[in-house]
N, C-alpha and C positions, 0 to 999 in steps of 0.2 A: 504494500500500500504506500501513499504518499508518501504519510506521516512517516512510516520505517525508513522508508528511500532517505530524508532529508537527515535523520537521525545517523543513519548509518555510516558518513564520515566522520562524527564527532569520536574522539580516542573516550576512552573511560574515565580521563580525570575531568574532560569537559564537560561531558555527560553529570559527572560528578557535581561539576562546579556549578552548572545550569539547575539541577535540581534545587542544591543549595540555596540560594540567587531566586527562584522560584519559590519557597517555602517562604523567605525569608520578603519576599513582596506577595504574597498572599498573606502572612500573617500583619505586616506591616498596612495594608488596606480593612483587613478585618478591625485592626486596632485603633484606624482612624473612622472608620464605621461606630464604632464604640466611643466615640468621644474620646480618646485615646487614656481611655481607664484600662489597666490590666486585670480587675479585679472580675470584669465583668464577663472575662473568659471561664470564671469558676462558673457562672451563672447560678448566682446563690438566692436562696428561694424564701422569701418572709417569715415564713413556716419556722425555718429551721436560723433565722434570725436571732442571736443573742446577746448583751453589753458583754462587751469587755474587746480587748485588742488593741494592736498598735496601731492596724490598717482599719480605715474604714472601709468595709467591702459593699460593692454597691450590690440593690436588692434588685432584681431581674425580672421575678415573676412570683407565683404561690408558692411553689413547692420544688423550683430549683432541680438543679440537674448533679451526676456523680461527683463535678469537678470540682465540688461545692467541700465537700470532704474530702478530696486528697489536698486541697488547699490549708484546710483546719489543721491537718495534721503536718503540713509544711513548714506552718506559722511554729509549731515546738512538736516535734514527734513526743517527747516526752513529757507533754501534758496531756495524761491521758482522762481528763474529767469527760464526760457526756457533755455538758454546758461551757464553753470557754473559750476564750480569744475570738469571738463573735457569731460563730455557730453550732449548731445543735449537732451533734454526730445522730442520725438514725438508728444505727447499728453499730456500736463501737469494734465489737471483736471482729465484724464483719468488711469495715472499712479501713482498719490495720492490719485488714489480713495483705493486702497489695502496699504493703511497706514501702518497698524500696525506692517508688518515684516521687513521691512526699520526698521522702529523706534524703533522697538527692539533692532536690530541689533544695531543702534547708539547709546542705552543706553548701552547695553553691555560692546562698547569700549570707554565710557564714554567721547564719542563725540570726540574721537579722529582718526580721518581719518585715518591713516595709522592699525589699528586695523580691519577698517573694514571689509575688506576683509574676515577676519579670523572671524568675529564674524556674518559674512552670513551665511557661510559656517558652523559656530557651533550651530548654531539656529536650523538650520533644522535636522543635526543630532538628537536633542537634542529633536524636537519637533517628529520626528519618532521614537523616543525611548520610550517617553512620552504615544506619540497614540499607541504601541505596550501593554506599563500599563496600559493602559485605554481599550482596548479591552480586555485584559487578566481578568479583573475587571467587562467587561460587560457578558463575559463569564461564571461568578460565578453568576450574577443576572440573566441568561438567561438558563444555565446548557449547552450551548454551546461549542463544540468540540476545542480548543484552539489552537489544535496543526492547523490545516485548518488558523485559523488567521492569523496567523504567512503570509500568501500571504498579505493581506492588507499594513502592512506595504513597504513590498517590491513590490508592483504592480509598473509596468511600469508607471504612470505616476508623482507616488509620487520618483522613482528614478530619472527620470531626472531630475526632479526640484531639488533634491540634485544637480546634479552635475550641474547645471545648476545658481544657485541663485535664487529661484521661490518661489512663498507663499506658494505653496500646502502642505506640508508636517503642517508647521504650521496650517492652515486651520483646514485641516483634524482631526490632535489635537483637538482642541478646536471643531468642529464638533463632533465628540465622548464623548467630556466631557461634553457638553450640550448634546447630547443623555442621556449620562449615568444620569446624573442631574436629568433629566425629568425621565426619568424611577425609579427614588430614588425617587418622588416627592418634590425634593432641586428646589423648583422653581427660588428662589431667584440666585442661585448658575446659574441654568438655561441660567436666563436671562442676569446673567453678563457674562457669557460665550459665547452664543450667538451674543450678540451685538460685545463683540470683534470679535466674527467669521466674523460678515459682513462687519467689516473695514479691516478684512484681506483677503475673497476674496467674493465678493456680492453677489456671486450664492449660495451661504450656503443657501441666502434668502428660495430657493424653499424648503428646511429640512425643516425650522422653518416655513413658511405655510403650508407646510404639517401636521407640529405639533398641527399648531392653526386650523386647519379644521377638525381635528379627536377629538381634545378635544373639537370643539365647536360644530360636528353635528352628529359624530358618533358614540358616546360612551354613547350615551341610555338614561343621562340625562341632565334636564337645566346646563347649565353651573354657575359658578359664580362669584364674582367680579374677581376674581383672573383670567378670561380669559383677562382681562387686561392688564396681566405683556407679554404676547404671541402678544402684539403691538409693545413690546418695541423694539425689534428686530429691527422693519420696520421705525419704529421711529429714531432709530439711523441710521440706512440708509438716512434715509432723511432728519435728521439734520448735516450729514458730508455732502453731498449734496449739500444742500442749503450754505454751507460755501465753498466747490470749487467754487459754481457761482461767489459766490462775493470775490472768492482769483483767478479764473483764467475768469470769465468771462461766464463761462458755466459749467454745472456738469459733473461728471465722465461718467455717463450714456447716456447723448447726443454726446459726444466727443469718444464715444466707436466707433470701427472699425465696418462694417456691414457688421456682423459674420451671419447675418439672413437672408430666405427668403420663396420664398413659399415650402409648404411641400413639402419635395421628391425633390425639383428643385436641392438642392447641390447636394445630392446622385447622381440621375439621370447625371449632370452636370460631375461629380467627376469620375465616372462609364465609360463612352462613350467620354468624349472627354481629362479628363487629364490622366486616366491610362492608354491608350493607349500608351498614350507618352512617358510614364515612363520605365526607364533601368528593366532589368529583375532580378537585385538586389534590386532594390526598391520595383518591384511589389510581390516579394519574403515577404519581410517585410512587405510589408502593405497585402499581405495574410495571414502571420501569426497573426497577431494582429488582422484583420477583427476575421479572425478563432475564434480565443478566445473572442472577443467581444458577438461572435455569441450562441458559447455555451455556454456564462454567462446567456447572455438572455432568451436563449430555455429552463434552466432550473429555471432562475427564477420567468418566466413570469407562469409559473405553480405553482409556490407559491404563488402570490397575493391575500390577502382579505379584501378588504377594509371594508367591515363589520363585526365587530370578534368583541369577549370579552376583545381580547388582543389586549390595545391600539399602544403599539409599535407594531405589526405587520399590523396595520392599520396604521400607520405614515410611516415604509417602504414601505407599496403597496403602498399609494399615492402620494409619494414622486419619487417613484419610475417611476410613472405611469406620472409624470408631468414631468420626467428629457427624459422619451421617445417620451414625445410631443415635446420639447425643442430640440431633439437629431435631431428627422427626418427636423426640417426648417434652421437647420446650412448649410451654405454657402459652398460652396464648397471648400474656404478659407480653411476651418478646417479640410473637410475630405479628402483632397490631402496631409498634413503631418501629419503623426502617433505621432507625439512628438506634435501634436495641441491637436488631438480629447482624447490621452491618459491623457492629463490636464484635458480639458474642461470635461469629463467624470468620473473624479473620483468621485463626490460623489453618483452619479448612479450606480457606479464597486461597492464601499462600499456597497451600499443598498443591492445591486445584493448578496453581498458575505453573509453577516448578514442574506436575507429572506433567503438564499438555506440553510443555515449551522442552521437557526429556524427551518426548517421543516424537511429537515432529519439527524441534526446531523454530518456529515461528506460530504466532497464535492463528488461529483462521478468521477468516475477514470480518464476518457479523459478528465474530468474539473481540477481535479490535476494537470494530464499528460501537459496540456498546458499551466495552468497557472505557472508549472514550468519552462518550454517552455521561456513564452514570461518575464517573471523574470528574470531567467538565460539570457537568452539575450540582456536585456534593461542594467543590469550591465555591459556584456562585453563592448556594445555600448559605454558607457556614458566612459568606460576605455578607447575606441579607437576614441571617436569623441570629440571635441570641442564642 
């Protein structure tokens, strides 16, 4: 297509630096859409509005969106009250259970509140810049079409968590760079990237059993000591865990919203009795993005082999294959907003992007065609919405 053709003499650090450069004037037009308050990227909601703080954070709507709480917890990770530094935590053990991108962000501005704001908002640029080098790099160990990459980073759900305040963009990073590790066999490198992945967003978990299930039953031989360090993952999951219980009284995981149910029940749910209801701009939106979800699928699901030579394309198919059993028992919670299920489904869109672009090289036209679509779109969005 075009867009490939023009793409394709740029070397990899342009591409690089173009991304950059791009992030970095989409976030800079979102900001002056916003009265050029940083605060307003939390989008902190009345509701969960309370005194105290350094920052005045401005109030956006009723009931506010995630970015609202990883900011709370930016302002001091170590004030862990429910009520403090000017909002309500909803769920305390639930909302420290994704540590790491708060706490980054508070090192950043080296614990100084009125910084924050600005050091949420440069993390994730920072961390989508990052995951753009690290694709570009997995691209050279895989002989993989580069120029096609370049979606990944800017997929619909990793932009609104830019404009948004959200882990994903971080995740995602660190998600690739434990790929790429493991496909180096840097296991060490691996495993400490990993374990940060899952305090930054839990669901990574299903990657990295997927990693430990291909190295342990399907790659033809015994395994050996070293399927060990492919625990450590889960281990560290369940040693942050075990310390929400005893800092909030119960773990991240029980205190989670119930996002679950029986197979097909959200779908079906979500289908027949809330899109009916919905304005014919909304179901406009959640048709375009259904769209794109649909043809990620149809072409990916033609690529899966969970028994191959090649162990990364056995870690995609079953990784792949576990995030579409996870996908069909989501609530109907998730799949009535498109700014939910495009979160909750990034690391399954990744996988999706990685197996089409392993097996033919380049994506297919109407797969281009829409995921420039719903790209192009999710940027204007995130310019004209709160």
């Amino acid at each position: 297509m075009y867009f490939a053709e023009r793409l394709k003499g740029l070397s990899s650090k342009n591409l690089l630096i173009s991304l950059f450069l791009f992030l970095v004037l989409v976030t800079t037009i979102r900001f002056s859409i916003l009265g050029f308050d940083p605060t307003k990227f939390m989008v902190h909601g009345e509701r969960f509005s309370v005194e105290g703080g350094e920052v005045d954070i401005a109030i956006v709507d009723e009931g506010g969106y995630d970015g609202q709480y990883f900011g709370r917890i930016a302002f001091d990770p170590f004030d862990i009250k429910q009520e403090s530094l000017g909002v309500k935590l909803d769920r305390p053990a639930y909302r420290y259970q994704r540590i790491l991108y708060p706490f980054l962000s508070w090192a950043l501005a080296f614990g100084h509140s009125p910084l924050v704001p600005y050091t949420l908002i440069l993390v994730n640029i920072l961390s989508l810049t990052v995951l753009g080098f690290l694709l570009f790099k997995l691209s050279e160990n895989l002989t993989l079409n580069r120029i096609f990459l370049i979606f990944v980073p800017l997929t619909p759900g990793l932009i609104m968590a830019l404009g948004r305040d959200l882990s994903e963009p971080l995740a995602a990073a660190l998600l690739v760079g434990a790929l790429l590790s493991f496909l180096n066999s840097k296991y060490v490198l691996y495993v400490l990237l990993a374990a940060l992945c899952v305090l930054c967003r839990e669901t990574t978990l299903v990657f990295f059993g997927a990693i430990g299930l291909a190295y342990t039953f399907f790659r033809g031989k015994k395994p050996g000591p070293e399927i060990l360090l492919f625990l450590i993952p889960l281990f560290t999951y369940g040693v942050w865990q075990w310390i929400l219980l005893k800092l909030f009284g119960e773990t991240g995981f029980s205190a989670s919203p119930k996002n679950f149910g029986i197979p097909f029940a959200g779908m079906a749910s979500y289908l027949f009795e809330i899109l009916p209801s919905m304005s014919k701009k909304e179901v406009v939106l959640q048709a375009v993005y259904s769209l794109w979800l649909a043809i990620l699928a149809f072409y990916s699901v033609k690529t899966l082999k969970v028994r191959s030579h090649d162990i990364f394309l056995q870690v995609l198919s079953i990784s792949w294959i576990l995030w579409a059993g996870i996908a069909v028992c989501f609530s109907a919670l998730i799949w009535e907003d498109d700014w939910s299920y495009c979160r909750v489904l990034i690391d399954w869109i990744i996988c999706s992007y990685l197996l089409i672009l392993l097996k033919t090289q380049k994506l297919p036209h109407i797969l281009t065609l829409v995921s420039l679509m719903v790209c192009a779109g999710t940027i204007l969005r995130i310019m004209v919405k709160v």
